[in-house]
C-alpha positions, 0 to 999 in steps of 0.5 A, spaced: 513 519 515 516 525 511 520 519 507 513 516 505 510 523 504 515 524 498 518 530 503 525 526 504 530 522 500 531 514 502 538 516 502 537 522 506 531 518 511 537 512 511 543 515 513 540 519 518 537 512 521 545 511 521 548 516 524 542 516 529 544 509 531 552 508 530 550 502 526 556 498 522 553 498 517 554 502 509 548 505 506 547 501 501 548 495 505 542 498 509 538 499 503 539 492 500 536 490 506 530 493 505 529 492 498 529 484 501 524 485 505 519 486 498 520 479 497 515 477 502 509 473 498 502 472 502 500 465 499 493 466 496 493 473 495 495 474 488 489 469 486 484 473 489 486 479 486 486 476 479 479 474 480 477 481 483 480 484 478 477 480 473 469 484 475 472 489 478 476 496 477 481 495 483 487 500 485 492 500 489 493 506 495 501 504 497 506 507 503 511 508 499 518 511 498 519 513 491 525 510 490 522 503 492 517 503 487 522 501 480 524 496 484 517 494 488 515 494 480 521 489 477 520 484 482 512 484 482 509 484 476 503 483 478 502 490 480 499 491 472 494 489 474 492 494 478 487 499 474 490 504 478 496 506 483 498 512 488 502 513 493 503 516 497 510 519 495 507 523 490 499 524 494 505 528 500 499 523 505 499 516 508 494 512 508 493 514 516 491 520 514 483 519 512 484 527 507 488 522 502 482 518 501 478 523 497 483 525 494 484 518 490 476 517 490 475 524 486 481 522 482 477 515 480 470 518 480 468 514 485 464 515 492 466 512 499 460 507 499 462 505 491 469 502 494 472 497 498 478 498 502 483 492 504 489 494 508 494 490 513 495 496 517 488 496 522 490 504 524 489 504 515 482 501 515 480 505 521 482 512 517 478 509 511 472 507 515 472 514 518 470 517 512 465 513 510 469 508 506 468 501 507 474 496 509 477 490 510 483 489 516 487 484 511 490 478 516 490 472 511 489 471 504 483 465 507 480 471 512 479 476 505 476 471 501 472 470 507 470 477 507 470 478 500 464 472 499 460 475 505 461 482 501 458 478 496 464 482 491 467 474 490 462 468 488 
């Protein structure tokens, strides 16, 4: 957490997953790794967004580690699409914590009844639904387009 929190350097979190396993493996081998854990596309997702984003002022609230973002960025263009972005890197919260949430809401001037929240992470959705903020638990691009009709945010 304290890496996602912006509190620690990835080499600093890395290298001590290293030294607390003995993993054969270099730093840099370690993050290559990680980086190509990125790659993962979820068929039909980007379509939704484009069509969300078209009626909709979107944001995205991402775990991340701050130096993960330049590459995240370079690999997935889509992420311009986005109106807004905040991590949790620079907010010093993740998105479990439910106090991150009105602090991005202030900063688009927006209420918890006025917004829609979809995450993967259903720990995520349930810190977001205790503040008041409606949301999706994310399983397919099929069940969002789904739940996004019923919600009457797609046609």
């Amino acid at each position: 957490m304290q890496v996602l929190r912006g509190e620690i350097s990835e080499d600093s979190y890395l290298g001590g997953i290293l030294e607390r396993t003995g993993w054969d493996l270099g730093l840099a081998s370690l993050k290559r790794m990680v980086r190509d854990n990125f790659h993962v596309r979820i068929e039909g997702s980007l379509d939704i967004l484009r069509e969300v984003a078209k009626a909709y002022h979107v944001a995205v609230l991402s775990d991340h580690v701050r130096e993960w973002v330049p590459y995240i960025r370079s690999i997935h263009p889509f992420l311009d699409i986005f109106d807004d972005r905040f991590y949790s890197f620079e907010l010093g919260k993740t998105k479990s914590d439910p106090t991150v949430f009105p602090v991005v809401l202030r900063s688009l001037g927006y209420q918890p009844q006025e917004c829609l929240f979809i995450d993967d992470r259903i720990q995520n959705v349930r810190s977001a639904e205790s503040i008041g903020l409606p949301s999706i638990h994310f399983r397919d691009a099929r069940q969002l387009r789904t739940d996004l009709e019923r919600r009457q945010v797609l046609l």
